[in-house]
C-alpha distance (Angstrom), angle and dihedral (degrees) to the residues before:
residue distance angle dihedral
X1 . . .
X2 3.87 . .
X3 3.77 129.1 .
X4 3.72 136.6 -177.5
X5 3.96 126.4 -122.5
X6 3.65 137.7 175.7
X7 3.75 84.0 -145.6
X8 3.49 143.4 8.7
X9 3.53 128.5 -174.0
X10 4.24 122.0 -149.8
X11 3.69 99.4 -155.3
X12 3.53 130.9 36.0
X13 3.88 104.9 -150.3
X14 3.55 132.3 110.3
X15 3.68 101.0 -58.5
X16 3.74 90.2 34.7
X17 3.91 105.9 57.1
X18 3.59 84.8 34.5
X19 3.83 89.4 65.5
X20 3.59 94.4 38.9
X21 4.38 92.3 60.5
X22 4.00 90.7 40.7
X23 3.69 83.3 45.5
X24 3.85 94.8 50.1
X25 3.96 92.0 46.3
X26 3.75 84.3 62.4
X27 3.71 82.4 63.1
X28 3.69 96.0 -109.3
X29 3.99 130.6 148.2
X30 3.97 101.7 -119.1
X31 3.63 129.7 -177.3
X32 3.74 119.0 -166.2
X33 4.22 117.7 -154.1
X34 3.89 105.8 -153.8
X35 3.96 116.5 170.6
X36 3.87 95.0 -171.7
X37 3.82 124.2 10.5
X38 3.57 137.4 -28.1
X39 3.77 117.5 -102.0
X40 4.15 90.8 41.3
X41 3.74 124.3 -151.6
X42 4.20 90.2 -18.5
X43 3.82 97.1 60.6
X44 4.00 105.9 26.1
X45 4.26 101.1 29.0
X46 3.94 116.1 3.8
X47 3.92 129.2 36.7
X48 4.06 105.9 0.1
X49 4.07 96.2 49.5
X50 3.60 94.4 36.5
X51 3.78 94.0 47.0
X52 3.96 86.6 52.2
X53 3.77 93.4 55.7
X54 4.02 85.5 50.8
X55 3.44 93.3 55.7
X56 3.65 90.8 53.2
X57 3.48 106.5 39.0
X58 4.23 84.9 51.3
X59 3.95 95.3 50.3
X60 4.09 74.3 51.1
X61 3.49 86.7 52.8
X62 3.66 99.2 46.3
X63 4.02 100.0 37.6
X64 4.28 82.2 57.0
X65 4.02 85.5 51.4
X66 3.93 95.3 48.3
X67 3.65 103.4 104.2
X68 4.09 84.9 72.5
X69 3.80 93.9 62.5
X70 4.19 84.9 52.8
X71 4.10 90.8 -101.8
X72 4.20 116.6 120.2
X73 3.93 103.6 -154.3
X74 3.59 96.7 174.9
X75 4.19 124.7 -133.7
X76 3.78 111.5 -14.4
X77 3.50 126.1 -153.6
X78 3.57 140.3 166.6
X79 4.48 126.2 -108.7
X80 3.68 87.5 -159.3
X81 3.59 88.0 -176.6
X82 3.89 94.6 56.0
X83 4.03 87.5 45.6
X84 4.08 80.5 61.3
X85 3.78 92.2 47.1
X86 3.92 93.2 48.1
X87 3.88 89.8 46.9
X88 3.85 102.3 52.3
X89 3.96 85.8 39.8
X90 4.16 82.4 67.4
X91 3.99 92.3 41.7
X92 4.15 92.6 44.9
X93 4.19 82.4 47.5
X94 3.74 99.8 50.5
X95 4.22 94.0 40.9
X96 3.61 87.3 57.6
X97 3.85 85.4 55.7
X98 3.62 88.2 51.0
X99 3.48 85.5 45.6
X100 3.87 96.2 54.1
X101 3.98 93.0 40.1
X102 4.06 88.2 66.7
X103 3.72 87.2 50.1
X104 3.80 99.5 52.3
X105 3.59 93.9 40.9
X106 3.54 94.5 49.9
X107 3.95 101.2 -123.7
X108 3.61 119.5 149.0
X109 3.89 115.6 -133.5
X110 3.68 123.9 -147.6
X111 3.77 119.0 -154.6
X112 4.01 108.8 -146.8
X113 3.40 154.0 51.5
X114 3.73 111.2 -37.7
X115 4.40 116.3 -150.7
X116 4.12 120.9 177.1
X117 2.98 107.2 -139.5
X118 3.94 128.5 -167.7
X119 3.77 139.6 -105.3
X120 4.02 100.4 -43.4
X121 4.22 138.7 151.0
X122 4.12 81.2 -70.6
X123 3.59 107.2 60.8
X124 4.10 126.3 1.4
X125 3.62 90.8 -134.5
X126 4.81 136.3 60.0
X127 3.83 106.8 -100.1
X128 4.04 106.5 72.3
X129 4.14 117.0 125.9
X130 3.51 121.3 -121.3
X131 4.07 107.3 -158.5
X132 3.84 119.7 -162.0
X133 3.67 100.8 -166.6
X134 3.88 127.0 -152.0
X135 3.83 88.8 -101.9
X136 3.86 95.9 59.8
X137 3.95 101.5 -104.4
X138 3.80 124.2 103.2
X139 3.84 134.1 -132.7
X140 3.78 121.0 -150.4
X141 3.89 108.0 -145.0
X142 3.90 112.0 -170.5
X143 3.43 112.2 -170.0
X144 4.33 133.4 -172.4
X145 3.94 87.8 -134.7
X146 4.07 125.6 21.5
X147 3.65 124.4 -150.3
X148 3.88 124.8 -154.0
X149 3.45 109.8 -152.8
X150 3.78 108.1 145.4
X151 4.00 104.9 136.3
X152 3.62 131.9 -142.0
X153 4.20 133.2 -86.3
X154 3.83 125.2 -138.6
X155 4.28 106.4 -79.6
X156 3.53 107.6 -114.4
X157 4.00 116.3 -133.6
X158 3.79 110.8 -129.2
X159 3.78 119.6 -111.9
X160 4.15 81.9 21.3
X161 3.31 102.1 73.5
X162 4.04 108.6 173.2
X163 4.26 119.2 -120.0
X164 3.45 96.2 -178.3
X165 3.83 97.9 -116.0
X166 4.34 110.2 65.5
X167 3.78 94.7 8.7
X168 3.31 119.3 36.6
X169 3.73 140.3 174.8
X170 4.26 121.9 -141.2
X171 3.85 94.6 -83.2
X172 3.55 90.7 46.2
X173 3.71 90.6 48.2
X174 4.01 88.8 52.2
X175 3.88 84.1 57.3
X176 3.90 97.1 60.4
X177 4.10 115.3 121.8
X178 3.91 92.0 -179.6
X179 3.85 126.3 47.4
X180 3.69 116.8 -132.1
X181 3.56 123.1 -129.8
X182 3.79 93.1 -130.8
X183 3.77 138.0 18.4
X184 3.45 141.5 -178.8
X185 3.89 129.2 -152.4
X186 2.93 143.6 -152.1
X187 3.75 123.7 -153.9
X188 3.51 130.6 32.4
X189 3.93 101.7 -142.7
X190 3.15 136.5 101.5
X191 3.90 102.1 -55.1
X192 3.95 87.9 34.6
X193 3.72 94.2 61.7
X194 3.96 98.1 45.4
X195 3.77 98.2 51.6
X196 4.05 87.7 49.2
X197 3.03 85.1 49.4
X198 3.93 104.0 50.8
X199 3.84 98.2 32.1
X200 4.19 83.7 46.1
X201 4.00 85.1 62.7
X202 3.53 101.7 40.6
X203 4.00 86.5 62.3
X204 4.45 102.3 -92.9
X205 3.45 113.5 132.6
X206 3.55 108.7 -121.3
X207 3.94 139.3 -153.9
X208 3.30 119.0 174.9
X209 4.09 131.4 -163.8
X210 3.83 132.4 -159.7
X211 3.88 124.7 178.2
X212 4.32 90.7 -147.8
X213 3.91 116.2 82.5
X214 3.85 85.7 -102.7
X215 3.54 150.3 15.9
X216 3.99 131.3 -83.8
X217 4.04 80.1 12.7
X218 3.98 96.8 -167.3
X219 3.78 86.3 59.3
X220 3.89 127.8 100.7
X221 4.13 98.5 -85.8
X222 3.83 87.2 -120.8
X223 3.49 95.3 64.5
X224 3.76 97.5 37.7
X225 4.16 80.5 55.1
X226 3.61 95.7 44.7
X227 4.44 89.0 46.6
X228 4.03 84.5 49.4
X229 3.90 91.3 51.5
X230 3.87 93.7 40.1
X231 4.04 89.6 51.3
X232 3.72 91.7 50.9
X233 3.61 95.1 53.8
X234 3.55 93.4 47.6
X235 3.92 85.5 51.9
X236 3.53 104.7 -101.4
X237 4.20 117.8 153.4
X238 3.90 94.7 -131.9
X239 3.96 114.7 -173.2
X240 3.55 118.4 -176.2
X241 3.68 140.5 176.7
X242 4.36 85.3 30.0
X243 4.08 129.9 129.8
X244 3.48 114.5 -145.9
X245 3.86 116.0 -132.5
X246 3.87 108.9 -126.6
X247 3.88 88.5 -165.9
X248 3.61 100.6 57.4
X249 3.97 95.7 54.8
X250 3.64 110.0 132.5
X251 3.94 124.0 -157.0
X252 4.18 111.5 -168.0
X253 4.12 93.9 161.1
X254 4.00 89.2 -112.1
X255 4.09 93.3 62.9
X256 3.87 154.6 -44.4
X257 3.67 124.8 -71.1
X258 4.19 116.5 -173.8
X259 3.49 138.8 149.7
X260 4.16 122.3 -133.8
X261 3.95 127.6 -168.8
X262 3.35 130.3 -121.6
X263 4.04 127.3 173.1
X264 3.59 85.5 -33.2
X265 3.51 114.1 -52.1
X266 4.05 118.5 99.9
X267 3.62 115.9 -122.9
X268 3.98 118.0 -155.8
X269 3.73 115.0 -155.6
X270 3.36 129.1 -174.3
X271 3.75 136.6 -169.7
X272 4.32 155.6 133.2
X273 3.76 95.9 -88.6
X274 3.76 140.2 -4.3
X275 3.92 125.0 -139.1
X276 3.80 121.9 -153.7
X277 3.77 112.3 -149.9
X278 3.53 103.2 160.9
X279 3.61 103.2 128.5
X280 3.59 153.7 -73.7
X281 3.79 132.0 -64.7
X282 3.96 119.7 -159.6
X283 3.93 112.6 -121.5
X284 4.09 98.0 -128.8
X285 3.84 89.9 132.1
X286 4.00 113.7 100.2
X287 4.23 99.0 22.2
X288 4.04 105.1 104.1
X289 3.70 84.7 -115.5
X290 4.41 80.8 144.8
X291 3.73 80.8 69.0
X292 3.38 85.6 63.8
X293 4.02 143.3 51.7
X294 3.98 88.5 -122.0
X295 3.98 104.1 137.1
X296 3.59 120.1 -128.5
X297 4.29 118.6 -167.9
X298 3.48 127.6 167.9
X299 3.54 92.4 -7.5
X300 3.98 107.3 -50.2
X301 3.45 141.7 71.7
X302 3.82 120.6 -81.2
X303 3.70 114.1 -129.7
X304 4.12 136.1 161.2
X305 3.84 125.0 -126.9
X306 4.00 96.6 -74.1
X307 4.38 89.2 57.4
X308 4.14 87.7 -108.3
X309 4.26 116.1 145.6
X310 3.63 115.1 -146.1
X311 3.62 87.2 -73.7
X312 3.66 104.5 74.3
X313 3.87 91.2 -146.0
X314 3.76 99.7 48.1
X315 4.30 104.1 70.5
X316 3.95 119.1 -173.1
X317 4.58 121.6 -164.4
X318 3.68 131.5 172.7
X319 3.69 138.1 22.6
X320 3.91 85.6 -8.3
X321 3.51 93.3 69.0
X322 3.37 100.8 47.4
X323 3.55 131.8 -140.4
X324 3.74 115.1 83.9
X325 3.52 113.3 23.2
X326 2.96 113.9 -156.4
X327 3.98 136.7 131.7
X328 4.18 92.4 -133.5
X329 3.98 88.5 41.9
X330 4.28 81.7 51.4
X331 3.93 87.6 54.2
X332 3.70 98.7 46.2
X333 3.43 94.9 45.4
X334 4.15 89.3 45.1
X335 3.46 84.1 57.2
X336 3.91 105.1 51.2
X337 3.34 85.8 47.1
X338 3.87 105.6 63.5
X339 4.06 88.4 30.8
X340 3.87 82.3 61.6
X341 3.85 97.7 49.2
X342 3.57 84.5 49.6
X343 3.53 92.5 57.8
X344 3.63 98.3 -111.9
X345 3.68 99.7 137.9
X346 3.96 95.0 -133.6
X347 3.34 117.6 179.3
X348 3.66 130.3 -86.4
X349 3.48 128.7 -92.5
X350 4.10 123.5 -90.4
X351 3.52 107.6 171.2
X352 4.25 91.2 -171.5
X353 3.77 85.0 73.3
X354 3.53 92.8 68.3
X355 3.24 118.2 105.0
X356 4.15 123.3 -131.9
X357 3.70 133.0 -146.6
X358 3.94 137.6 -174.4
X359 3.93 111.4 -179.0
X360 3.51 100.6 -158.3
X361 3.74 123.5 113.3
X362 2.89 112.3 -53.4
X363 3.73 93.4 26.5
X364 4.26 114.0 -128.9
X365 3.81 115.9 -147.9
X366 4.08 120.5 164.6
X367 4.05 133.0 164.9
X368 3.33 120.8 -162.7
X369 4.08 140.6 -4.4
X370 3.20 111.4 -6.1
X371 4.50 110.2 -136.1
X372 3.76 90.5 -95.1
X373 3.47 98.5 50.7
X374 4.45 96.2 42.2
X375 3.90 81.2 55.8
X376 4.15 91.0 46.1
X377 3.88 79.4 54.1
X378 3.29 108.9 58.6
X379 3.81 98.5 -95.6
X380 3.53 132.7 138.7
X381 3.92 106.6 -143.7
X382 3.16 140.3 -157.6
X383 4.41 121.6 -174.0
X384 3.55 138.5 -161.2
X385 3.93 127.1 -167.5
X386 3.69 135.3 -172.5
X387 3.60 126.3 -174.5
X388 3.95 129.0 -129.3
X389 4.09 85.5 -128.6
X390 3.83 97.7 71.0
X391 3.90 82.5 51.0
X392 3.68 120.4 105.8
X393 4.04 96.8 -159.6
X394 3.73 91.4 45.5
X395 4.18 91.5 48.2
X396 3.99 80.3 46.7
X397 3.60 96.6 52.7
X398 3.56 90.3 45.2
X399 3.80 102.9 -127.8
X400 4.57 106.7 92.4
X401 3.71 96.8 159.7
X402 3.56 119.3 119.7
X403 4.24 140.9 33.7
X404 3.20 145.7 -109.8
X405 4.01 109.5 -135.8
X406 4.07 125.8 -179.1
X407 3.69 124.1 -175.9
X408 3.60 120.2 -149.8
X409 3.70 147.5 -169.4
X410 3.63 120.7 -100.3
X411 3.64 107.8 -161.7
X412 4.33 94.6 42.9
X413 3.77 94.7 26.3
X414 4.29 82.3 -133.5
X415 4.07 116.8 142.0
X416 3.71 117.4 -105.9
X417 4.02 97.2 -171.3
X418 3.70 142.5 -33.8
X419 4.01 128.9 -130.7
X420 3.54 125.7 -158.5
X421 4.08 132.0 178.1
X422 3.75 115.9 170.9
X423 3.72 137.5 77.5
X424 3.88 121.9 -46.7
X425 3.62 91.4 7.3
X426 3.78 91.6 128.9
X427 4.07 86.3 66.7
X428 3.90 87.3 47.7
X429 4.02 100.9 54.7
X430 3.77 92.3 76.9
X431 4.01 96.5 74.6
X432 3.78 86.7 48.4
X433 3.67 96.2 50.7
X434 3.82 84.8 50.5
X435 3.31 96.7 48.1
X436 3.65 96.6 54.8
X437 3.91 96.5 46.7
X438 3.76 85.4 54.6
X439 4.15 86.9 52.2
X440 3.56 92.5 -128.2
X441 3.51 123.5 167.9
X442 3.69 123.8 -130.3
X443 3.89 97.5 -103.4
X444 3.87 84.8 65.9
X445 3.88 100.7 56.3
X446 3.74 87.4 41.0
X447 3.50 90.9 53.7
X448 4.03 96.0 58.0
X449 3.51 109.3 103.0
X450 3.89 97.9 -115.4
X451 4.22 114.9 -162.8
X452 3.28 122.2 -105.1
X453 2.97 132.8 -96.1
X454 4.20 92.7 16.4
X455 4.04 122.2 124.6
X456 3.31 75.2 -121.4
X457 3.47 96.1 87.6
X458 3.42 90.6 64.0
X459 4.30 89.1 77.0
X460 3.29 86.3 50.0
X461 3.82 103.8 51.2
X462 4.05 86.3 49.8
X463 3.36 90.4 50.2
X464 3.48 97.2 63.5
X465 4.21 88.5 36.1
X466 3.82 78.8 74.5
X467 3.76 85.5 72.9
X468 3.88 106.3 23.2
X469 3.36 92.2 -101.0
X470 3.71 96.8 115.4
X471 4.14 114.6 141.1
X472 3.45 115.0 -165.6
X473 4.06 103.4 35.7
């Protein structure tokens, strides 16, 4: 069977169903292909879940810290099983969202395994959808515009192939019903950082290992310095600057045992389970796109500043694509691409203007260049910092670790990006990001009367560090 679409979307993720609504306010007929569930890795194996086992694991945190706000709570300890049950309640609540959004806006989802397939009897030109469905039969969808929006898996480490029960990768990880009593991981990025972090607060002993000279390595070196110092002192086992030696993995059926190198001297580590975290790979393999002139290098699909492939019809956003991946990065660029097939004239893509988040503790969140890479520019920079510990809602809350940092211009005064490591920080990116697509200069953020006491005061006291205007420090 064959049916017509102005759009249909391969993919239902983030970025994907995203598309498909903005898509359908346009007053387009969309079709969405999904072959597992609505909402993708975000909702069912990356941010939502992950996030959920934060929150618990820092209440854990914080209920074991109590008796320095004056409250006695007693022994704490973890249900890890009810932790489990609270976080798929969340995922189960926000898919039937997803769920309900198709049905309001009218787009009709396809469960299956969606192929393009080239010029054929159904349409004269590369870009239609074959759809096997679960029952065996298979629905040709052939749409005006095509949108790529198949995601990424977790990159698997050669000679450390994951099995789901010893070594595991992050979706494995979301699948464990027992806590170990030690783990080892390996990669200090993003995902690294949050699951030491979690499993560190819900009482695992934790090492973790990253190949780079430090951790969260596409961070401003200040905050990857301060996260390093705040992870020791919590007890973390941080080893940077090592290589992990595939060949000397050892499997007993009680743990792992393998050695990594680091400026020469072999390290053996030992432990319950190992978790790989050292990356994502875009899922391009298995969609027809040889039937096609879609580019693939290095792994991901090649597309310009509007999210088109070499095919001007056939558009491709999020993990696919490379580059930052991340599930509100997927939506934006969802978005600019239908508002540009609909001749909106949207503007083009800058992907520095996204901001980034780790929700570990202490959270991460940064816009922009980082100080390093303004200089690499061309810039001339100047910086201002202010710490959490001259803050009067941090010392309240009772967490004052950590800085917020931006880096400026010197010549035009505009801001070039803005760090933050402390608590909340992930709610306080947002003003930053604005600030910077407005091109405003530090002076101007400072000069917003911020309420106090906020942590947002915090932005605005390193704002006006940039010029030595700082108050409260």
């Amino acid at each position: 069977m064959t049916k017509q679409y102005d759009v249909v979307v391969l993919g239902g993720g983030t970025g994907g169903y995203v598309a498909a609504i903005r898509a359908a306010q346009l007053g387009k007929s969309v079709a969405i292909v999904e072959r597992d569930k609505l909402g993708g890795t975000c909702l069912h194996r990356g941010c939502i879940p992950t996030k959920a086992l934060l929150r618990s694991a820092e209440l854990a945190h914080s209920m074991r810290e109590s008796e320095s706000f004056g409250i006695t709570a007693g022994s704490v300890s973890v249900h890890f099983p009810k932790v489990l049950e609270r976080k798929q309640q969340i995922v189960d609540q926000l898919h039937k969202g997803v769920q309900f959004l198709m049905k309001k806006n009218k787009i009709d989802v396809y469960t299956g395994n969606g192929r393009v397939i080239g010029p054929s009897i159904f349409s004269p030109r590369s870009g239609a959808v074959a759809v096997e469905l679960p029952d065996g039969e298979t629905e040709n969808l052939v749409p005006a515009q095509l949108i790529l929006a198949t995601g990424s898996r977790p990159r698997q480490l050669p000679g450390l192939e994951t099995d789901g029960e010893l070594i595991l990768n992050s979706d494995h990880a979301l699948q464990m019903e027992t806590l170990p009593r030690t783990i080892l991981i390996i990669g200090g990025g993003v995902i690294g950082v949050e699951w030491a972090s979690l499993l560190h607060d819900f009482g695992v002993e934790v090492t973790i290992v990253e190949y780079g000279p430090r951790l969260v390595p596409y961070e401003d070196a200040d905050v990857s310095k301060e996260l390093e110092r705040l992870f020791k002192k919590r007890g973390i086992k941080v080893i940077t600057g090592a290589q992990v030696l595939a060949e000397t993995v050892v499997k007993d059926g009680q743990g792992v045992t393998l050695k990594a190198e680091r400026n020469g001297e072999m390290l053996e580590l030992g432990c319950e389970r190992v978790l790989v975290s050292v990356g994502r790979q875009a899922n391009v393999e298995g969609l027809g796109l040889e039937n096609t002139d879609v580019k693939v290098e290095r792994g991901v699909i090649r597309v310009n500043e509007w999210m088109q492939t070499a095919e001007s019809h056939i558009y491709a956003i999020g993990d696919v694509i490379g580059g930052m991946q991340l599930a509100h990065a997927a939506s934006h660029e969802g978005i600019l691409a239908v508002e540009h097939f609909a001749g909106m004239k949207p503007a083009g893509y800058a992907e520095h203007l996204i901001p980034r988040c780790v929700y570990g503790r202490p959270e991460i969140a940064s816009v922009g260049w980082t100080e390093v890479q303004a200089v690499e520019k061309g810039y001339t920079v100047k910086t201002g910092k202010f710490s959490f510990k001259a803050l009067g809602k941090a010392l309240v809350h009772g967490d004052a670790d950590g800085f917020v940092k931006v880096v400026a211009d010197k010549e035009s005064g505009d801001i070039l990006g803005v760090h933050m490591i402390g608590a909340q920080v992930t709610d306080l990116i947002s003003e930053a990001a604005l600030a910077q697509l407005l091109n405003a200069t530090p002076w101007e953020v400072g000069s917003v009367i911020h309420p106090h006491p906020t942590m947002s005061e915090a932005l605005a006291e390193a704002m006006l560090a940039v010029d030595g205007r700082m108050i409260n420090a």
